[in-house]
Structures are given as C-alpha cells and as structure tokens.
C-alpha positions as CSV (number, residue, x, y, z in Angstrom):
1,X,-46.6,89.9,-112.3
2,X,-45.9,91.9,-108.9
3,X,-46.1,89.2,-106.6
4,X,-46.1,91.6,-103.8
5,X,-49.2,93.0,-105.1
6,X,-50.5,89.4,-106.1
7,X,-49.9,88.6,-102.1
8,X,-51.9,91.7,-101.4
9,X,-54.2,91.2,-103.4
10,X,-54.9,87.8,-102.1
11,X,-55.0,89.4,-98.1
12,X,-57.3,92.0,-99.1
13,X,-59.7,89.4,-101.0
14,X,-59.6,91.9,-103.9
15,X,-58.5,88.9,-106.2
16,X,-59.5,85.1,-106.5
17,X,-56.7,82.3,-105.9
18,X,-58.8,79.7,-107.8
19,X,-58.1,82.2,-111.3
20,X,-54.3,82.9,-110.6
21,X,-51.7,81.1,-113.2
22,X,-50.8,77.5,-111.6
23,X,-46.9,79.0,-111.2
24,X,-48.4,82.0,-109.2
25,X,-50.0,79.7,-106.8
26,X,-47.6,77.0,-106.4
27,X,-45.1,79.4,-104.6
28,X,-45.3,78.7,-101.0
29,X,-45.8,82.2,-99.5
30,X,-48.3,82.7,-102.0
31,X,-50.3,79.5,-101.0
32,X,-49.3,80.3,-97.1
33,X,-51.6,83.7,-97.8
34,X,-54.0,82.1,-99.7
35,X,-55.1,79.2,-97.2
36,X,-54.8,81.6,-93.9
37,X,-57.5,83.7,-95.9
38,X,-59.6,80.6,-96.6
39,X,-59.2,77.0,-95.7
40,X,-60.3,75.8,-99.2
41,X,-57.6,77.4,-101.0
42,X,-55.7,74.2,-100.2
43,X,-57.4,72.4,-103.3
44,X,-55.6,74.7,-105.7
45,X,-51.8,75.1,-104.6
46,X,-50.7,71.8,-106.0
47,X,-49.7,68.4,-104.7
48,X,-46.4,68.9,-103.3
49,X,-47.8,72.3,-101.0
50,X,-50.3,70.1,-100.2
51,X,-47.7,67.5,-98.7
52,X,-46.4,70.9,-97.1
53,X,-46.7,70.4,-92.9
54,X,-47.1,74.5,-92.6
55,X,-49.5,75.0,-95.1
56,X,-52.0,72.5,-94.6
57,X,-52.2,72.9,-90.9
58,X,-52.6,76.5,-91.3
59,X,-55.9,75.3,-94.3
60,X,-57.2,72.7,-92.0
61,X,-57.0,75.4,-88.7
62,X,-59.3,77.7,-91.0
63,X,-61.2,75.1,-92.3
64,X,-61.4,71.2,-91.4
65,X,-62.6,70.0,-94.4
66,X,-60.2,71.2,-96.3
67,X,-57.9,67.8,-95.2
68,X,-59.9,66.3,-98.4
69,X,-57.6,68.5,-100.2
70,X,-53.5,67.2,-97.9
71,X,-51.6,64.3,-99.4
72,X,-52.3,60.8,-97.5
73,X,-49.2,61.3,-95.4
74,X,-50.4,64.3,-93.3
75,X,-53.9,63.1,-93.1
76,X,-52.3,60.5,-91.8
77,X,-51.0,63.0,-89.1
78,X,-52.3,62.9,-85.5
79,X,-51.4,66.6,-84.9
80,X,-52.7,68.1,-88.2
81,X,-56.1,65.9,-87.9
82,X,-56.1,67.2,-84.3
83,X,-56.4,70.9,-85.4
84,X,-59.0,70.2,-87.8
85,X,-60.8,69.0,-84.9
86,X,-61.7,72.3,-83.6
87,X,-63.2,74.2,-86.3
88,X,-66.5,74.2,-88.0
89,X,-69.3,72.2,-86.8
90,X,-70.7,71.5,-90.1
91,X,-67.2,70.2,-91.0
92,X,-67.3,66.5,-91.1
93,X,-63.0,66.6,-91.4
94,X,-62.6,62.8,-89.7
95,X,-64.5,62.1,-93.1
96,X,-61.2,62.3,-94.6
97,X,-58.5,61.1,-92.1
98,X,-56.9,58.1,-92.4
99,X,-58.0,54.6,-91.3
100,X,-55.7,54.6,-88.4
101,X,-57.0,57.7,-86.9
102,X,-60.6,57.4,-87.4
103,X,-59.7,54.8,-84.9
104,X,-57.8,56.8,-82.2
105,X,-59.9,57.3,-79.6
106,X,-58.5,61.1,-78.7
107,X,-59.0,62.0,-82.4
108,X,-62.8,60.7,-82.5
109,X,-63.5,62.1,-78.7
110,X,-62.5,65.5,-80.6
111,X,-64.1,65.3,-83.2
112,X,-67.4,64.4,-82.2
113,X,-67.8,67.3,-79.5
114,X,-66.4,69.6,-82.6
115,X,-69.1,68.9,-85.7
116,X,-72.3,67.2,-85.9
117,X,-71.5,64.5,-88.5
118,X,-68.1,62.7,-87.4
119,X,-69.4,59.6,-85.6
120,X,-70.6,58.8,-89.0
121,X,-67.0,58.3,-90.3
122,X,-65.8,57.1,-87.0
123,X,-64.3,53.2,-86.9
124,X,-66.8,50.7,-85.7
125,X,-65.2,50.5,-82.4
126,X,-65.5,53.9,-81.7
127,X,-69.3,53.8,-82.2
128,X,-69.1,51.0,-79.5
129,X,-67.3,53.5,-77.2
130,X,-70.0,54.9,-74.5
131,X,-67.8,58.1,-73.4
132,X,-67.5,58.9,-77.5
133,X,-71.3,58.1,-78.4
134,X,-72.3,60.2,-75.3
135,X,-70.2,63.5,-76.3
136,X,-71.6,62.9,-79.5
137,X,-75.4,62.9,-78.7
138,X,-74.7,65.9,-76.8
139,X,-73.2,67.6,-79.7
140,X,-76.2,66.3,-82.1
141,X,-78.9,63.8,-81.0
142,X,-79.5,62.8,-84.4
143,X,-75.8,61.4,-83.7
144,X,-77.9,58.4,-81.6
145,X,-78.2,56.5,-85.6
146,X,-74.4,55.8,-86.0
147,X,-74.1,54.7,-82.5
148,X,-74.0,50.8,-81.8
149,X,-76.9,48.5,-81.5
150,X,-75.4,47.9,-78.0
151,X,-75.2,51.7,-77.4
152,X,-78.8,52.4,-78.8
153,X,-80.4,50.6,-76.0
154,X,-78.5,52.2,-73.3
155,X,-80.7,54.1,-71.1
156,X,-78.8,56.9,-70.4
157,X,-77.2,57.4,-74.0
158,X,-80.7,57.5,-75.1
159,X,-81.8,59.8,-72.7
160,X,-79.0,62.1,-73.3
161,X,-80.5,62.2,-76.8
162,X,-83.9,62.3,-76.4
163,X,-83.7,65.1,-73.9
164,X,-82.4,67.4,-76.8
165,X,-84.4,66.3,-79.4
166,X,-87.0,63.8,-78.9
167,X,-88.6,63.1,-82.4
168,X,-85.1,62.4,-84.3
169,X,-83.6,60.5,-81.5
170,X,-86.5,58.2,-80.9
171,X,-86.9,57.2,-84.2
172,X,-83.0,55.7,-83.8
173,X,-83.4,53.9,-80.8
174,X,-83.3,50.0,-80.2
175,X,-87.0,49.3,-80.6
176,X,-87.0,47.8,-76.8
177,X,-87.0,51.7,-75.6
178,X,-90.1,52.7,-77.4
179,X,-92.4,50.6,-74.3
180,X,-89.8,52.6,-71.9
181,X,-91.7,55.4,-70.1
182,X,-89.2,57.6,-68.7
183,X,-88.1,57.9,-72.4
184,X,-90.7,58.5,-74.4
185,X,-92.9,60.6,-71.6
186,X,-89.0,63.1,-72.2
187,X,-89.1,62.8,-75.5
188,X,-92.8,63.4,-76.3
189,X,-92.3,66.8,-74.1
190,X,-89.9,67.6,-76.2
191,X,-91.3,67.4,-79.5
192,X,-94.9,65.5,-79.6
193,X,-94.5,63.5,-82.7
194,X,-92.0,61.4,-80.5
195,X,-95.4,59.5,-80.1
196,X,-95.4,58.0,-83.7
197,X,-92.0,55.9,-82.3
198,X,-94.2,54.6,-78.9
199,X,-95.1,51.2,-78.3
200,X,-98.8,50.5,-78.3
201,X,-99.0,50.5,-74.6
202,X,-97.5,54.4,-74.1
203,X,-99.9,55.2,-76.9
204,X,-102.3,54.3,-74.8
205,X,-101.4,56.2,-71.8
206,X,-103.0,59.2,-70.4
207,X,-99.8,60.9,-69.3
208,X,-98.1,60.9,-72.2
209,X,-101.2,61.5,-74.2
210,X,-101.8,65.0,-72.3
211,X,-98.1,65.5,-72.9
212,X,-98.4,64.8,-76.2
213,X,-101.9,66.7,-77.6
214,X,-100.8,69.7,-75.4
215,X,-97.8,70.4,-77.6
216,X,-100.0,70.1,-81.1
217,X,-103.2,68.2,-82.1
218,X,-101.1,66.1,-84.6
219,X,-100.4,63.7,-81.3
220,X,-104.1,62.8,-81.8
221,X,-103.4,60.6,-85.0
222,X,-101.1,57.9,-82.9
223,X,-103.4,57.5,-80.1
224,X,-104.9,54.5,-79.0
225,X,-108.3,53.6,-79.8
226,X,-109.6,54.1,-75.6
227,X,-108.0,57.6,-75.6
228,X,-109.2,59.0,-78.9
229,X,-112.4,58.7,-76.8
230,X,-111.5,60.4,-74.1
231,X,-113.4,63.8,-74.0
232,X,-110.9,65.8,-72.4
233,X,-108.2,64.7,-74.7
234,X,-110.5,65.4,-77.6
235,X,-111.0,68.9,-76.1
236,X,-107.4,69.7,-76.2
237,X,-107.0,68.4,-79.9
238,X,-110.0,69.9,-81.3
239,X,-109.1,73.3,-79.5
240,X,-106.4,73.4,-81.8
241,X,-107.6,72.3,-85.2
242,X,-110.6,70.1,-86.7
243,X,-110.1,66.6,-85.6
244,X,-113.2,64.8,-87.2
245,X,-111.4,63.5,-89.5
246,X,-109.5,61.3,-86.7
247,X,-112.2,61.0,-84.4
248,X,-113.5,56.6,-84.3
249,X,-116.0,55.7,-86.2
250,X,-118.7,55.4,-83.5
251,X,-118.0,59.4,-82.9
252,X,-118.3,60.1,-86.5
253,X,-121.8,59.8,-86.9
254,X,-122.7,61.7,-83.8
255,X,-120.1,65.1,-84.6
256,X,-124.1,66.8,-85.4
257,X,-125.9,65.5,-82.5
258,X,-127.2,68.4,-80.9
259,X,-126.7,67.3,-77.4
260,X,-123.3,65.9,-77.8
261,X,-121.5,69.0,-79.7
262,X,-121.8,72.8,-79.3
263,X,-120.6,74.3,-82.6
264,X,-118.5,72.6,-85.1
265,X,-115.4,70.2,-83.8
266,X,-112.1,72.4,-83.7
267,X,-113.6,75.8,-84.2
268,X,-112.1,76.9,-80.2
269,X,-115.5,76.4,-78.3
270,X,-116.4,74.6,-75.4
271,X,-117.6,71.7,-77.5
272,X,-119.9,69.7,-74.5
273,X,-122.7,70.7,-73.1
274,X,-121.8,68.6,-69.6
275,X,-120.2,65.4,-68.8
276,X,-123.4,63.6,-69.0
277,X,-123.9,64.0,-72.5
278,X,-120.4,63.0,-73.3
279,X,-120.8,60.1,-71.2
280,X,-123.8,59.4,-73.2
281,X,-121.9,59.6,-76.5
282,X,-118.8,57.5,-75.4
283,X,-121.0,55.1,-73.9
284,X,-119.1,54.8,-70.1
C-alpha cells in the first residue's frame, strides 16, 4: 500500500481511518494526519500513539472529547487537558481528566467558560468555588444544579442564572429563593413558567402575575386563588386561549351569564360588558 497516497487520502477525507489495516494506522505520521483531520481518530491509532504527547494534543486541540480515547498518564497532563479546554462547547472533556485535575482550579475555571456540561464532572470543591459556579451559569444556567447547596442560595449566582434562563434555573435553586422577589419577578420575565417554582406568596402577587400571563396564558394555572379572580388578569389569559377550564369554581357556573360574558371565554373579545358587572360576578 502507497502510504503517501494512504496519507493523502486521509487529508482529502476521500478514505476512512476507522477501515485502514491496524499496521497502516499505528504509524505515527499516519495517525498525526488522521487526528488533525478529526479529533476522534485518536480511538483507533493504538495504545502506545495514544500515550504519544504530539498526537493526542493535536486530537484533543480538534476535539476535547477525544481525551476518552489518551492513556491515563497524559490525561493526567495539565497542559494537554488545558487545550481540550478550548474547543467544543458540547464537549464535556473534564469528563475524562484525571482526579487530580478535575480538582485544579485553572483547569475547571477553563473548562466551565468552554462547554456547558463540565461542572458536572468538576470535584466537589470546585462546585463550592463562587468565581467557578458563576463562569459556569454564565456559560449555561442550567449549570446552577451541580453547583453547591451553599452556592444555590446565593443571590447573585442565582441571579446570574435566572437572568439567562429563568424556568431551568429556578427549578435548581435552594427552595428559600422561590419567596425572593427580585428573583422570580427576573425569572418569570424571562420565561413565565418560572411561576410553577414560586412560593405561594409571589403566586399571589399582581406584579409578577401580569409579568407572568403577559408572556402566555399557561401562567394562569399557578396562580393564586384571589388572582384567578381578578378580571383584568383573566382578560389577558383568555385573550390568548380558552381558560374556563382554569377559571374557580364559583366562575364556572357563570361563564354563560349574559351580563357577565360577551362571547365565549378566550375567543379574543372584550369579554365584560363594564366593571360593574364583573364586580357583580366576583362579588367585591
């Protein structure tokens, strides 16, 4: 076989690595070729090119996961975990570094700002670690569940998290943060079914209520009792879809009276005839 055409070959992508004969890809210039044109190629070159320095920082530059792929001693490596670091967002590479560095605290700081997954596989002390847990929300709010219980009622990690995406982070936060309004009156503007994760008292605010009906009529369903009677709330929901089915009882049997609704509940018509008829409805 003309390995110059093999190498060729293998830089044009006119032939797979994976299906060359094992002696074909165990030569190192081969492999070298191989990995720079895809990261991956690293699982088939063979265990001592994987324990090769050259070629598996070259794999991991292309692709960070592929350090499943380097013998224990280079993901072991500070310098060749470092440049899997950088790459590919979707790449959770500190997945598979070594003990010792899932612990370093410049590996993890890199790693967390580079892909969306890493604090997962980060030591516990590194979840404990604000500066880390911070870069990490920012990269992916969704980040906020490996955090630390300590870190999870932080005010300003939380609200670092919530500010990108409301629903997903609130639903990781220390339970104490669901009665705070700063934080869920953010995280409800960002995405209303933040208001599922409220405390019964925020659930029951007008505020957050607007906030939270205004984005979609789905907010109705975790409101309190008092403000699934309010009429103007109930304007804004049923504008958007039929609420009857979540409207209190005592409504229910008044969604015909003539007096009370103009039209059918949710069908995008004014749906009072004045304020004195609703008042007579609600009973206040």
């Amino acid at each position: 076989m003309d390995l110059n055409k093999v190498v060729i070959d293998i830089r044009n992508g006119n032939c797979e690595f994976r299906k060359l004969p094992r002696h074909i890809r165990h030569i190192q210039c081969v492999a070298m070729v191989a990995v720079t044109r895809c990261g991956e190629n690293l699982r088939y070159v063979g265990s001592k090119l994987q324990d090769n320095y050259d070629i598996v920082h070259m794999a991991v530059s292309i692709e960070g996961s592929a350090l499943v792929y380097a013998s224990d001693r280079l993901r072991d490596d500070f310098n060749i975990v470092m440049s899997a670091n950088s790459q590919n967002y979707q790449s959770p590479h500190l997945k598979y570094a070594s003990s010792r560095l899932k612990a370093d605290y410049d590996i993890v700081l890199r790693a967390v700002t580079s892909s969306y997954e890493c604090l997962r596989y980060a030591h516990s002390s590194m979840k404990d670690n604000y500066e880390i847990v911070l870069r990490a929300v920012l990269c992916c709010p969704s980040n906020l569940k490996h955090a630390s219980l300590r870190l999870k009622a932080d005010y300003n990690i939380v609200m670092a998290a919530v500010s990108r995406w409301g629903h997903c982070s609130l639903k990781y936060v220390d339970k104490k943060m669901w009665d705070n309004y700063d934080i869920v009156l953010l995280a409800v503007t960002n995405h209303y079914s933040s208001l599922y994760y409220a405390s019964d008292r925020l659930k029951d605010n007008y505020d957050i209520a607007i906030k939270g009906v205004s984005h979609s009529w789905w907010a109705f369903r975790w409101l309190s009792c008092r403000l699934k009677n309010d009429y103007n709330i109930i304007n804004i929901a049923s504008y958007q879809h039929n609420i009857i089915g979540y409207l209190p009882d005592k409504l229910q049997k008044f969604k015909n009276y003539r007096g009370w609704v103009k039209g059918h509940i949710g069908n995008g018509n004014v749906m009072y005839e004045n304020d004195y008829d609703v008042k007579f409805q609600f009973g206040s």
